[in-house]
N, C-alpha and C positions, 0 to 999 in steps of 0.2 A: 894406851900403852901398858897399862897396869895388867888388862889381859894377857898381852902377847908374854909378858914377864912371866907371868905366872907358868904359863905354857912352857915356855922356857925353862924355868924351874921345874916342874914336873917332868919334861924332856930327859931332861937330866938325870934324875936321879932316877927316874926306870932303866935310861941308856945305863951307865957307868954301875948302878944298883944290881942290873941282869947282866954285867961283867963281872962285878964280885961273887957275886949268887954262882955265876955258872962254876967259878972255881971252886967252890963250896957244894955242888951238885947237887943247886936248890933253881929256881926260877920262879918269876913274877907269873903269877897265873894270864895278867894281861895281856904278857906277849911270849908266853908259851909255845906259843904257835911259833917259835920263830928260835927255839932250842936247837933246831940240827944247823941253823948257820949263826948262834953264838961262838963265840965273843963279838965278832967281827959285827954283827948285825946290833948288838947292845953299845957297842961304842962307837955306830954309825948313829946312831938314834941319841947319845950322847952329843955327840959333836951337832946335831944339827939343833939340839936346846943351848949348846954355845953360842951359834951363826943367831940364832934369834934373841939371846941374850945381847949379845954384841951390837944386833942393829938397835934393839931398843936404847940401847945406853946412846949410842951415835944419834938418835934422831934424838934423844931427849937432851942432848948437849948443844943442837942447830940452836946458834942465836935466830934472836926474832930479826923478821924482816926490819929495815929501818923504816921510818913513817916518815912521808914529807910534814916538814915544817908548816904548820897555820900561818899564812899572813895575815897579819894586823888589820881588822876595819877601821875604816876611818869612820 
C-alpha cells in the first residue's frame, strides 16, 4: 500500500501543481503535453491521486478477518 500512497502523492501534486503553474503561465515539463486542455486536465489528474489516496487510507482501516477460536486438546 505504501506504493499506491506514493503514487497518489505524486498524483497530486503534478495534478493541482499544473493548475497553479498554468495560472502562472509556467508548466511541468512531464505533462506538457497536456497544456492546451489545462486546468481542467491538471485537476483531473489531481482528483484521481485523491480517489487513490482515499482507497489506500480505506483498505488500510479494513479490520483483520476474525480467526476461529483453537479448541482445547485433551
Amino acid at each position: 500500500m505504501e506504493i499506491l500512497r506514493r503514487i497518489a502523492v505524486f498524483l497530486m501534486f503534478i495534478g493541482f501543481g499544473s493548475v497553479i503553474l498554468y495560472f502562472m503561465e509556467y508548466s511541468f515539463r512531464i505533462i506538457s503535453w497536456l497544456d492546451e486542455y489545462q486546468p481542467f486536465a491538471g485537476g483531473a489528474i489531481g482528483a484521481l491521486g485523491v480517489v487513490l489516496m482515499v482507497i489506500t487510507v480505506v483498505a488500510a482501516k479494513k479490520p483483520a478477518p476474525a480467526q476461529m477460536p483453537v479448541p482445547p486438546q485433551a
